[in-house]
C-alpha positions in Angstrom: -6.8 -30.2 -22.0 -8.8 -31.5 -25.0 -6.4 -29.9 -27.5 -8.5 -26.9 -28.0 -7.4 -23.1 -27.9 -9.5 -20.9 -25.9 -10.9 -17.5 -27.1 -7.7 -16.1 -24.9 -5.0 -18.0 -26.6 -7.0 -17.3 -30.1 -6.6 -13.6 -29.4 -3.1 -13.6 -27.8 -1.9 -15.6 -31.4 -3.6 -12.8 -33.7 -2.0 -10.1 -32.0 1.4 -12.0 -32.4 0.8 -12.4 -35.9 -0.6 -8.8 -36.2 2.3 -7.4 -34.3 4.7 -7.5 -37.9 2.4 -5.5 -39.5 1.9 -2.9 -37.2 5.4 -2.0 -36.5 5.9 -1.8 -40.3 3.1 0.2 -41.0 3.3 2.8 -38.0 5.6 5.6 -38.3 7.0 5.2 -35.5 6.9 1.7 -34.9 5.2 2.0 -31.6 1.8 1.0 -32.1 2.6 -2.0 -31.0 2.5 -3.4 -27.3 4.0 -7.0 -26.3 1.9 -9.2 -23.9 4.3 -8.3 -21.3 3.9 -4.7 -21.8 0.0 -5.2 -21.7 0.3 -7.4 -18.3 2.5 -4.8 -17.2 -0.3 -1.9 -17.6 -2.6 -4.1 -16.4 -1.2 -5.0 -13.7 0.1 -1.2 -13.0 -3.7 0.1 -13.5 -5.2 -2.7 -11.3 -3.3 -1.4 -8.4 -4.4 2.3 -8.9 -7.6 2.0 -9.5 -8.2 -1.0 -6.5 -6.8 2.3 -4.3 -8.7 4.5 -6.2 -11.9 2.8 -5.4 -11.0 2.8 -1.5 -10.9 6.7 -2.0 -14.5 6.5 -3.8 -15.6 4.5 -1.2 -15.2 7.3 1.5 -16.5 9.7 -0.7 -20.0 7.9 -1.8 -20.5 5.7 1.5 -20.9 3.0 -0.9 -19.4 -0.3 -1.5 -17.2 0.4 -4.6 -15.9 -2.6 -6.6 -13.4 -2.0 -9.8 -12.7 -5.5 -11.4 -9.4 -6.6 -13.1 -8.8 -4.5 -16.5 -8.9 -5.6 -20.0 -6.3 -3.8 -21.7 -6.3 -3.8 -25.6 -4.5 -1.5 -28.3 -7.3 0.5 -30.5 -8.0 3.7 -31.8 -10.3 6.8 -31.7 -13.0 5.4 -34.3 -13.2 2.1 -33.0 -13.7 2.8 -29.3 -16.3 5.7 -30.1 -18.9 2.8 -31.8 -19.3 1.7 -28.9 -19.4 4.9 -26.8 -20.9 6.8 -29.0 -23.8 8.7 -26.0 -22.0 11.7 -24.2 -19.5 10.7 -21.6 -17.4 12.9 -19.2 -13.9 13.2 -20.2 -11.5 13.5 -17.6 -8.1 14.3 -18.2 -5.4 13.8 -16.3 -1.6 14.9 -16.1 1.3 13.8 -15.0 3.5 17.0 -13.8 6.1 14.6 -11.8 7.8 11.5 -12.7 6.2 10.7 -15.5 5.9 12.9 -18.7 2.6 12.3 -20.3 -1.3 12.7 -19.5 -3.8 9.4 -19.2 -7.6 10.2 -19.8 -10.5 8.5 -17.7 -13.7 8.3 -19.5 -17.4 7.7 -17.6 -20.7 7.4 -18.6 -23.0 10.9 -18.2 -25.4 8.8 -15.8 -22.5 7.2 -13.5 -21.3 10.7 -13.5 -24.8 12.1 -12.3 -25.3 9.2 -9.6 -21.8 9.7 -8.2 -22.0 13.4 -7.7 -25.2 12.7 -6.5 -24.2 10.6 -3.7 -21.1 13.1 -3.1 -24.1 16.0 -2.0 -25.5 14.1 0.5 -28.3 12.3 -2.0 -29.7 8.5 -2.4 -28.5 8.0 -5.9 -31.7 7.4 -7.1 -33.0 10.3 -8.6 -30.4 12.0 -10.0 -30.3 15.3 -11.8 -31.3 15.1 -14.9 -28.5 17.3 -16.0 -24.8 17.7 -15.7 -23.9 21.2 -14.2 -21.3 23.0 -13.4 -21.5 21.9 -10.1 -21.5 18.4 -11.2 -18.6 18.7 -13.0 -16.9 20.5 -10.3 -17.6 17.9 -7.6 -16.4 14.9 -10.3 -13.3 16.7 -10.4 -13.0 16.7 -6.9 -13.5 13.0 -6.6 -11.2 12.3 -9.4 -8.3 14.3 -7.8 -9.0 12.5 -5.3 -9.1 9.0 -6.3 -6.0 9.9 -9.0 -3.7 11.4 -6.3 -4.4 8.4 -4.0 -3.7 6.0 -7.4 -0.5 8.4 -8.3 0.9 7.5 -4.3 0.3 4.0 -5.2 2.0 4.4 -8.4 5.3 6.2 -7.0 6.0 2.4 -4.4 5.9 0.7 -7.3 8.0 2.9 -10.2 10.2 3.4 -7.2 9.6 7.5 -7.8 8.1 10.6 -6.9 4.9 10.8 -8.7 2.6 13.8 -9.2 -0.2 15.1 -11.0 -2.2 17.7 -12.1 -5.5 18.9 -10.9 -8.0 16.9 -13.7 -9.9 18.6 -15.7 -13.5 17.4 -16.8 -16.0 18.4 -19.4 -19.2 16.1 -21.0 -18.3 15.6 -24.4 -20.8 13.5 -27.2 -17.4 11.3 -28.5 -19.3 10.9 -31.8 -20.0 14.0 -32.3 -17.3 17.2 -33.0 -14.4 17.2 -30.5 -11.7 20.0 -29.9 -8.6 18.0 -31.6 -6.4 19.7 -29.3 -8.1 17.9 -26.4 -7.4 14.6 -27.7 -4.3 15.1 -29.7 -2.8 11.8 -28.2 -5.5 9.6 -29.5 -7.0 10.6 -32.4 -4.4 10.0 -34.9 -3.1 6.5 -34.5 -3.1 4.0 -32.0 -3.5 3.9 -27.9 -4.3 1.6 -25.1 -7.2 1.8 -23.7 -7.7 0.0 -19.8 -11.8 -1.2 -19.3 -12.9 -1.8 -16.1 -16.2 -2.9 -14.5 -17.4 -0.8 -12.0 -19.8 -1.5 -9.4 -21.2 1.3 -6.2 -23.7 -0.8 -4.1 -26.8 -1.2 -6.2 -26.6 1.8 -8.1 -24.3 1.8 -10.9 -23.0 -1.2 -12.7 -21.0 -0.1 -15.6 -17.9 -0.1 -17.3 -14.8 3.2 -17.5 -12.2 3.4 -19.4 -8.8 4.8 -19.0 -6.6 5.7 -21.9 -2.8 5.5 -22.2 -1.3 7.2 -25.1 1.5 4.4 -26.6 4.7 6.2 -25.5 3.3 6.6 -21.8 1.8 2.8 -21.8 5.7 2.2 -22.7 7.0 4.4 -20.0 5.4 3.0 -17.5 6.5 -1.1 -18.3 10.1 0.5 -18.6 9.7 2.1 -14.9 7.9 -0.7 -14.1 10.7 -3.3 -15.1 13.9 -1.5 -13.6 11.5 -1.0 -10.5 11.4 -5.1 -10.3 15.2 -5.1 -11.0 16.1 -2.6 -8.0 14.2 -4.5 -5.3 16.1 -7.4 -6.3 19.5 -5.9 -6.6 20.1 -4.0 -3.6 20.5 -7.1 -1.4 23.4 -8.4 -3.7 25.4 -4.8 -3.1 24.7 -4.4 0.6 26.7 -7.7 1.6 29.7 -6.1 0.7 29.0 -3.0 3.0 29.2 -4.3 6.7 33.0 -5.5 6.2 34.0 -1.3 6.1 31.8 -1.4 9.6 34.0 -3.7 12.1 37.1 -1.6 10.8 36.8 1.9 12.6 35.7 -0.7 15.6 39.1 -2.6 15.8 41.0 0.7 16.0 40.6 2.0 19.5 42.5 -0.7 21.1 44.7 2.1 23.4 42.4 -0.1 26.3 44.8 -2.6 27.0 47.9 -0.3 27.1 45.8 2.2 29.6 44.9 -0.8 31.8 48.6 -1.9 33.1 48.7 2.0 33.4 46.4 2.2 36.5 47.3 -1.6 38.0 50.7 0.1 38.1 50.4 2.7 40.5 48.0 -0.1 42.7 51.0 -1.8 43.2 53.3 1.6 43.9 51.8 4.0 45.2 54.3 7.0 45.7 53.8 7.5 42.0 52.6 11.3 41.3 49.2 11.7 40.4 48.0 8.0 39.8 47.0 6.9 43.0 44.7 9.7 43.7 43.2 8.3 40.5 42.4 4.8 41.9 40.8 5.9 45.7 37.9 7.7 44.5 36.9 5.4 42.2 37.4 2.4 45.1 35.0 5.3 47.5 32.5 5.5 44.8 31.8 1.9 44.2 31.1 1.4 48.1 29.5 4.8 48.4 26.8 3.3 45.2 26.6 0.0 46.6 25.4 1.6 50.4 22.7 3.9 48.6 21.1 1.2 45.9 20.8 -1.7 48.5 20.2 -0.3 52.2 17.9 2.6 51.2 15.3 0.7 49.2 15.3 -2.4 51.6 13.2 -1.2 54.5 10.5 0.4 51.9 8.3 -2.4 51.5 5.2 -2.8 54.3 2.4 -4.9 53.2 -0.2 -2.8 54.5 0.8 -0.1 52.4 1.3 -2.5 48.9 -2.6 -3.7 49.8 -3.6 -0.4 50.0 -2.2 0.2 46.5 -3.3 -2.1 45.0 -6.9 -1.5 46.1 -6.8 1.8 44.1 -6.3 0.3 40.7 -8.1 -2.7 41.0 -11.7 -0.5 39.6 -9.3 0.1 36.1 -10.4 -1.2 32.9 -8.3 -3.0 30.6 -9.0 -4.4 26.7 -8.6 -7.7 27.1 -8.3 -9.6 23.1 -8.6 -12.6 22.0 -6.2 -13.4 18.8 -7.4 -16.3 16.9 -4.3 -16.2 14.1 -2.3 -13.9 12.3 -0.8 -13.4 8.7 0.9 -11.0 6.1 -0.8 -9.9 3.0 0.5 -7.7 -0.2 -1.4 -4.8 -0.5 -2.0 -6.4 -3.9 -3.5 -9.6 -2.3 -5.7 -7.1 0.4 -6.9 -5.3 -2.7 -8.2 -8.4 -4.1 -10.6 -9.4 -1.2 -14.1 -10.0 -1.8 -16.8 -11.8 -0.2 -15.9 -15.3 0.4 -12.4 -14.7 0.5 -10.4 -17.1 2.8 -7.6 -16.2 4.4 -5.3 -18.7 6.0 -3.4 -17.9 9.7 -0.2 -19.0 11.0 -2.4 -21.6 13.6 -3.4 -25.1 13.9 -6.9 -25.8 14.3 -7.4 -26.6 18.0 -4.0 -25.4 18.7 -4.4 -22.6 22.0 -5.3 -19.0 21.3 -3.7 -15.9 23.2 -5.4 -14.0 25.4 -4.0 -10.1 25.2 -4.6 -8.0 27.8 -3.6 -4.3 26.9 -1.0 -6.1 23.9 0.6 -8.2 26.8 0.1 -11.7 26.2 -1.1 -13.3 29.7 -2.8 -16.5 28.6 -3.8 -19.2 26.3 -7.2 -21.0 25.9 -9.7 -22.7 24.1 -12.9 -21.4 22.0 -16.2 -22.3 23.5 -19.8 -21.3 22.8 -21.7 -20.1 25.4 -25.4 -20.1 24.1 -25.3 -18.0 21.4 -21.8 -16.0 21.9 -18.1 -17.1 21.7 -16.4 -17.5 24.4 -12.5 -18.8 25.7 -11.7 -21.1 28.3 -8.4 -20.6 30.0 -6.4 -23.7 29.7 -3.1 -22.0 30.4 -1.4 -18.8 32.4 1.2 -17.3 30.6 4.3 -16.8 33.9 7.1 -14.3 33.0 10.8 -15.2 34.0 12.6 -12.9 36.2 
């Protein structure tokens, strides 16, 4: 508004300008991520890791908050400055629908207070070592949390995807590291994913989860044909309902069999035809004598009282529905204290009263010292 670029826009132009270069100098020309390949992973990794933090949540029984991810293209040197104390190095591989392996990387202590919390402990005192055990459990979690990402993954790339039990192991990143365990990021560039991660008061840190270029490129391309095949489909189903009323207009031998038997009602020494016509003519009398004079002397008062005497004891879950609405899972994801969500009802307008998911009344809220409360304002009469 007063004509001057944020830090956002500063970035987004450098890595515009920067983008030349990198194609020209790479190899392979795919160092480089557009900013709608870098929404797209975002956007992809925010979804996964929103359900993978559900799954942690059942697993800690602790509120678990991942926050929107800062994705950025950099490489092995410059990401181990700044994580240069041992972390636990997760790796994870796709062995369906995608072809490729994405690594999760989390500090040693968020490690320790996680596991800790996944045997039954406080989180507060920790071990003050990683053991085998630890590192089992962490795997345990992550398979976990990654299978539950990889379902939310296949609804959006519109495919089976499936992955490989991870594999986890503490590793000092500035310190000497088995090549062959990071083969797709230490030579050249990747994407690396940051998030903030918060379990209750515990742990409030950041993890990171690395793409290697040609996956982070996979994905936007699944990604963006997924978007074009929810769209599509509508258009080519139109088309599809005219082959439907075809095979219905066919069997139109009706009308000829019709003048068939009102021919032998009007002549009856025809052969066989007539013996057609009396039993149906017997039948509808025979049903008609059954349905109505057997059911009609039934009904004695004393008998319905009695009845319903014996049911009037049985509970029912009576509800009070205030309003209603549809959210993404996106959009669900995305709640957090203070969150509003808007309903489909009027302030003041009536409320239903459900009993047993029957609707059977409408209402008003009122306050009855220090509870809510409904006043019925209206009974809800079927037509019969």
């Amino acid at each position: 508004m007063d004509g001057m670029l944020s830090q956002e826009e500063i970035n987004a132009l450098l890595g515009d300008m920067g983008a030349g270069s990198s194609d020209s100098t790479s190899s392979g020309g795919g160092g480089y991520l557009s900013t709608d390949e870098k929404d797209a992973i975002g956007e992809i990794s925010n979804i996964c890791m929103g359900t993978a933090a559900t799954t942690l949540y059942s697993l800690v029984n602790q509120k678990v908050v991942i926050t929107t991810p800062v994705v950025e293209v950099t490489t092995w040197d410059s990401m181990t400055k700044e994580y240069a104390r041992p972390c636990v190095f997760i790796n994870i591989n796709y062995k369906e629908g995608i072809d490729g392996n994405n690594v999760l990387i989390l500090k040693e202590e968020d490690v320790k207070v996680i596991t800790d919390l996944m045997m039954g402990g406080d989180g507060l005192n920790p071990s003050p070592e990683l053991t085998d055990l630890h590192i089992s459990a962490i795997c345990e979690a992550m398979n976990q949390m990654m299978g539950s990402s990889a379902t939310s993954l296949s609804s959006m790339l519109n495919c089976k995807v499936d992955i490989s039990p991870p594999e986890a192991e503490l590793i000092d990143m500035a310190g000497n590291i088995d090549p062959a365990k990071i083969s797709n990021f230490i030579n050249g560039e990747f994407v690396n994913v940051t998030f903030r991660m918060t379990i209750g008061e515990l742990v409030d840190s950041t993890i990171m989860q690395l793409y290697p270029i040609d996956l982070a490129k996979e994905l936007y391309k699944k990604f963006s044909s997924g978007d074009e095949q929810t769209s599509e489909p509508p258009k080519e189903a139109s088309p599809q309902p005219a082959a439907v009323p075809q095979p219905a207009q066919q069997p139109q031998p009706q009308p000829a069999q019709q003048p068939m038997m009102e021919q032998p009602m009007m002549g009856q020494p025809m052969m066989g035809q007539p013996m057609m016509g009396q039993p149906m003519m017997g039948q509808d009398v025979n049903v008609q004598n059954v349905q109505f004079k057997a059911f009609n002397p039934m009904p004695n008062p004393v008998l319905q009282q009695e009845n319903i005497d014996l049911i009037m004891d049985v509970p029912l879950d009576v509800s009070v529905v205030l309003g209603r609405t549809k959210k993404s899972i996106k959009e669900i994801l995305e709640f957090a204290p203070g969150t509003i969500i808007e309903l489909n009802r009027l302030a003041g307008e009536p409320i239903d009263v459900i009993v047993n998911q029957k609707l059977v009344a409408k209402g008003e809220v009122v306050v009855i010292e220090e509870s809510f409360g409904i006043r019925i304002t209206d009974i809800i009469k079927e037509k019969m």
